[in-house]
Each structure stands twice: as structure tokens, then as C-alpha cells.
C-alpha positions as CSV (number, residue, x, y, z in Angstrom):
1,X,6.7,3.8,-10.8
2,X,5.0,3.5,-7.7
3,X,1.6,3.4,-8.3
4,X,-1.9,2.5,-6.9
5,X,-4.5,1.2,-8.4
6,X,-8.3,1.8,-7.1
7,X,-8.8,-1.7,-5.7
8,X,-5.1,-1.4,-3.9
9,X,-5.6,1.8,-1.8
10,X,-9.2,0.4,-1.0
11,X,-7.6,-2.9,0.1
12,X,-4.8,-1.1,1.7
13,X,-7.2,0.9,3.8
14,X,-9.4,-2.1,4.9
15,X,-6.6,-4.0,6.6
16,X,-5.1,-0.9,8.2
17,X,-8.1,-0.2,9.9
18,X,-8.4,-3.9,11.1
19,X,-4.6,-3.6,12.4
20,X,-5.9,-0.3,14.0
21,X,-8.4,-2.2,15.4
22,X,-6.8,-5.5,16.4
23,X,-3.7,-3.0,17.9
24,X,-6.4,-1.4,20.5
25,X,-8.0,-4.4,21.2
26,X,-4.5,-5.4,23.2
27,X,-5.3,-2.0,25.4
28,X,-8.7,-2.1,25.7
29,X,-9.2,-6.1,26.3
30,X,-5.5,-7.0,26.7
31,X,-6.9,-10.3,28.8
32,X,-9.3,-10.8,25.4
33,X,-13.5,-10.6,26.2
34,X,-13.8,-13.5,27.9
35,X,-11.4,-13.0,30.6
36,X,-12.3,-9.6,32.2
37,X,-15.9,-8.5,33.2
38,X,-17.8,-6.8,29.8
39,X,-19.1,-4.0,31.9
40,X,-15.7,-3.1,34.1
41,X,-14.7,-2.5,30.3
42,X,-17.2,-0.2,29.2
43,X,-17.9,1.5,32.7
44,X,-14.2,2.2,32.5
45,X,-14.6,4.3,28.8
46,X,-14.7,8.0,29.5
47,X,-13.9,10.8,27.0
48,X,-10.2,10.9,28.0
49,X,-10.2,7.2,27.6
50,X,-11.7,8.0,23.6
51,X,-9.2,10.8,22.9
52,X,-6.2,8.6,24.1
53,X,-7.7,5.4,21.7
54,X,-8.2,7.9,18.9
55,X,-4.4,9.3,19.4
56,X,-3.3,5.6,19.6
57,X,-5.1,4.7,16.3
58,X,-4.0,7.1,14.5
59,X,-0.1,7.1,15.3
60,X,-0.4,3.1,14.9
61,X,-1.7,3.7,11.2
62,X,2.3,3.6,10.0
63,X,3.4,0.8,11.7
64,X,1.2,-1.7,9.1
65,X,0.6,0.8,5.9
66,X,4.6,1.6,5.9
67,X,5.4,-2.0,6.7
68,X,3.4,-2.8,3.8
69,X,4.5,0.0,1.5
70,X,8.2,-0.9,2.4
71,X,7.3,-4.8,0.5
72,X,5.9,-2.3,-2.2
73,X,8.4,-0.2,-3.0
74,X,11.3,-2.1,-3.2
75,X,9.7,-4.6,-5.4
76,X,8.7,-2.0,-7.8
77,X,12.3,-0.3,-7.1
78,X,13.5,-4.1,-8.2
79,X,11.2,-3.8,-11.8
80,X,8.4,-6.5,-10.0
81,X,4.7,-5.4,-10.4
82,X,3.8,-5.7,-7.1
83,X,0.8,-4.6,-4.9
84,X,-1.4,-4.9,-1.9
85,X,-4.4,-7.5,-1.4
86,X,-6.4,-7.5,0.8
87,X,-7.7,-11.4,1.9
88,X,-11.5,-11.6,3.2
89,X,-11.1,-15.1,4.8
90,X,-7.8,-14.2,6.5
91,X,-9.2,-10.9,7.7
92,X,-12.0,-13.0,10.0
93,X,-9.3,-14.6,12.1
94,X,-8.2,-11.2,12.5
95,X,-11.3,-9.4,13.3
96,X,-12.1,-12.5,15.3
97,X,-8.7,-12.3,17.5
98,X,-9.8,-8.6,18.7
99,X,-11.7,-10.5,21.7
100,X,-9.6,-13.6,22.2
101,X,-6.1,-12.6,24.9
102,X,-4.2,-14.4,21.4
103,X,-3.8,-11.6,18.5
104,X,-3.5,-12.0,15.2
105,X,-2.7,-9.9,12.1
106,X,-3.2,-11.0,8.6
107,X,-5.7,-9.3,6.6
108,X,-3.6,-9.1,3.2
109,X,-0.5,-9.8,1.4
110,X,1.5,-7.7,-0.7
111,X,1.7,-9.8,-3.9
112,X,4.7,-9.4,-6.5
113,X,5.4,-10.7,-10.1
114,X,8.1,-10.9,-12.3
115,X,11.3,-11.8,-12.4
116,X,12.1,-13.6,-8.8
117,X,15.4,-15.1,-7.5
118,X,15.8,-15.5,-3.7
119,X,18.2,-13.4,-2.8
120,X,15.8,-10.6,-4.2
121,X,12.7,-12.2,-2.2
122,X,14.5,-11.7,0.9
123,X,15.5,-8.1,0.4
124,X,11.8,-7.7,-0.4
125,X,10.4,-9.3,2.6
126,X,13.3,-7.4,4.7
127,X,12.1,-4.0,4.0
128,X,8.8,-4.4,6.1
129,X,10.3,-5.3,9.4
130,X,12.9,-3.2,9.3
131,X,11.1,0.1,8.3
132,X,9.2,-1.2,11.8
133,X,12.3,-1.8,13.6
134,X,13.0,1.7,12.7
135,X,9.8,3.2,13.3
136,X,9.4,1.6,16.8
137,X,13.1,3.0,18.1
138,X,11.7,6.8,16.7
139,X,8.6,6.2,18.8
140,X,10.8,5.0,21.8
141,X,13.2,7.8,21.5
142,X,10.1,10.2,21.1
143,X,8.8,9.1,24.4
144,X,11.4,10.5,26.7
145,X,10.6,14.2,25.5
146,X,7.1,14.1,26.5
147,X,4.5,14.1,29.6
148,X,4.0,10.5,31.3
149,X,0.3,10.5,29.6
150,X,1.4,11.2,26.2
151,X,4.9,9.0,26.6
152,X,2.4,5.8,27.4
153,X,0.8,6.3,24.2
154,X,4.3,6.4,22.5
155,X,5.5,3.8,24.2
156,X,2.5,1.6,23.3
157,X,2.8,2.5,19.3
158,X,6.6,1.7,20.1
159,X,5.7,-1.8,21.3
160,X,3.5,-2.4,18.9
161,X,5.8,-1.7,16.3
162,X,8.2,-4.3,17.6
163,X,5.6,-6.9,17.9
164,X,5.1,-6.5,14.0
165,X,8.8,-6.5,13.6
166,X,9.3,-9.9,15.4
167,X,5.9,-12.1,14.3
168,X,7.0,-11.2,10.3
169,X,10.7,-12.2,11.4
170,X,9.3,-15.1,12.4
171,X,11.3,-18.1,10.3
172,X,7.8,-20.1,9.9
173,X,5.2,-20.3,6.8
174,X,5.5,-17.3,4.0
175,X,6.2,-14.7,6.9
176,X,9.3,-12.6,6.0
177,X,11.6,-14.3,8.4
178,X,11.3,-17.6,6.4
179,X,12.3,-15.7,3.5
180,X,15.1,-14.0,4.5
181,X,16.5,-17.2,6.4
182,X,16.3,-18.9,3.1
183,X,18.4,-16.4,1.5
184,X,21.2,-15.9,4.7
185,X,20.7,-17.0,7.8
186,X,23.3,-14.8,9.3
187,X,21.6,-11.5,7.9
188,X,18.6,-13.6,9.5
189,X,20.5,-14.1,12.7
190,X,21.4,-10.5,13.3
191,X,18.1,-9.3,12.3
192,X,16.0,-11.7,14.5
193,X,18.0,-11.5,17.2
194,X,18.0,-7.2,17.1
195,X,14.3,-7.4,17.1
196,X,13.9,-9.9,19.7
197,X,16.0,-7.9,22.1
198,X,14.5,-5.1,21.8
199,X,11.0,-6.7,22.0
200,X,12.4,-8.0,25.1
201,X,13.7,-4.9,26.1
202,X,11.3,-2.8,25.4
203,X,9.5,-0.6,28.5
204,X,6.7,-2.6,27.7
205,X,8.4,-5.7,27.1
206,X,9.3,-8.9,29.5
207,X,12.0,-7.3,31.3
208,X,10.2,-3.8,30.8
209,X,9.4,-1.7,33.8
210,X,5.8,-1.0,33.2
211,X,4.5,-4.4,32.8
């Protein structure tokens, strides 16, 4: 039932690693290249600094394989064929947004066929930002229990969990949001507004106390 093909978990591992990437880019450059000095940045690079990006990348690898896998799963849980594509020409906006203070995310699509109503397209497009939602408050909660250093780095994977929460809930385009408003727009509007306020709320967030 839920199976990968070749080209899938090679597509799937291309645009995680360009999330991985774009995700870092918002520590390393948060002001994007043109804005701070080029060699402040790589002056300030010292092995801790490495072993803290490494630790980052690799505990933000869920937040955009999961949320992908969620899409996944419950269409082939519904009886759709469905599966991951990964999208060359939306990729370079992507790798391109890794220097501008602007990021953006949208290497790939997962892409389903069958049998389609909208009530089923929303529960489909659902299932991505909540597993974030869910992931982000396990990250947050995980935080408290550990050393300022190593709470920072949670905190960050936190955030940037919620930030892929919110921009999929956005109700614009073919992002999730616009789906599920199609469908409900109260299950929208309880949704939306949850991952707002804890976007909001967040220790990183607007009314955070760390930024």
C-alpha cells in the first residue's frame, strides 16, 4: 500500500535537502546575502557553528519529508495513487531564495489520481500541516528539558515547523489552505487561526522573547 517507487524516494530526497538548505539559510543569512557583509558570515563559521548547522539539518529533515508523507499516505489510505514529484523549474526559486531575506519552498508536489471529490482533497491537503503543527508543539515542548544551546536549536526546528504549517495554510493558489477552505471554511478557520497563533506565539515568533 504505501509504496515508493525509485524516481519518488530520489525526488523525495532532492527537495528535502533543498528545504534543509533553504531552512539554514534563515540562520546563517537570516538578512539574505546582500544585506549583511559576505565575510562577517564566513569569519563567524567555526566548528561549533558546523556541528550546531549539522544538528539543525538534520532534526529539520521531518518537518518537509513527514509533511509530504502525511499528503501521501492518506491519499493512498483513501485508494488514490499518489506520490512525490520533485519540480526542477520550481526548485530554482527555491535554491535561489537561500540568499534573498524572502524564503521560499517549493521544490515538488505530491501528485494524486483517482477518484477525487473535495471534501476528500481537503482531508488530503490537511494532513501535511497538521502533522507540522504537531511536530513543531513536540519540538517546543522538547525545548524546556534541555541546555539553553541545545533548546535554541529546538526552538528553531520548532519555528520552522510552524512557518511550514502557516505558508501551506495559506488560502491562495494550490497551497493546502485553498483546499481545505474550499471544502469548510470553519475547519479552515480553526485551523488557520491555531497555526497563526502559535506562529505568533512562538519564542521565536512576533511577540516571542528571543527575537
Amino acid at each position: 500500500m504505501f509504496s515508493f517507487s525509485t524516481t519518488e524516494k530520489r525526488d523525495l530526497f532532492a527537495a528535502t535537502s533543498l528545504f534543509v538548505l533553504v531552512e539554514l539559510s534563515i540562520v546563517i543569512i537570516p538578512g539574505g546575502l546582500f544585506i549583511p557583509n559576505l565575510f562577517d558570515i564566513l569569519s563567524s563559521i567555526n566548528q561549533d557553528t558546523i556541528i550546531s548547522m549539522i544538528i539543525l539539518g538534520l532534526l529539520s529533515v521531518p518537518l518537509f519529508l513527514f509533511h509530504e508523507l502525511a499528503h501521501k499516505f492518506v491519499a493512498q489510505a483513501y485508494g488514490l495513487s499518489s506520490e512525490f514529484r520533485f519540480f526542477p523549474n520550481m526548485a530554482i526559486f527555491s535554491l535561489f531564495s537561500i540568499l534573498m531575506p524572502i524564503k521560499m519552498i517549493a521544490p515538488g508536489v505530491v501528485q494524486s489520481t483517482g477518484s477525487y471529490r473535495v471534501d476528500l482533497e481537503a482531508r488530503i491537503a490537511m494532513a501535511g500541516p497538521l502533522v507540522n503543527l504537531m511536530l513543531g508543539g513536540i519540538f517546543l515542548f522538547l525545548s524546556v528539558f534541555f541546555p539553553v544551546d541545545w533548546a535554541n536549536l529546538l526552538l528553531f526546528v520548532s519555528k520552522f515547523s510552524f512557518d511550514l504549517a502557516l505558508f501551506n495554510l495559506l488560502p491562495f493558489f494550490v497551497l493546502d489552505g485553498a483546499k481545505v477552505l474550499r471544502w469548510h471554511s470553519g475547519v479552515f478557520g480553526i485551523i488557520f487561526c491555531l497555526s497563526i497563533t502559535l506562529w505568533i506565539l512562538h519564542p521565536f515568533g512576533i511577540f516571542g522573547i528571543f527575537y
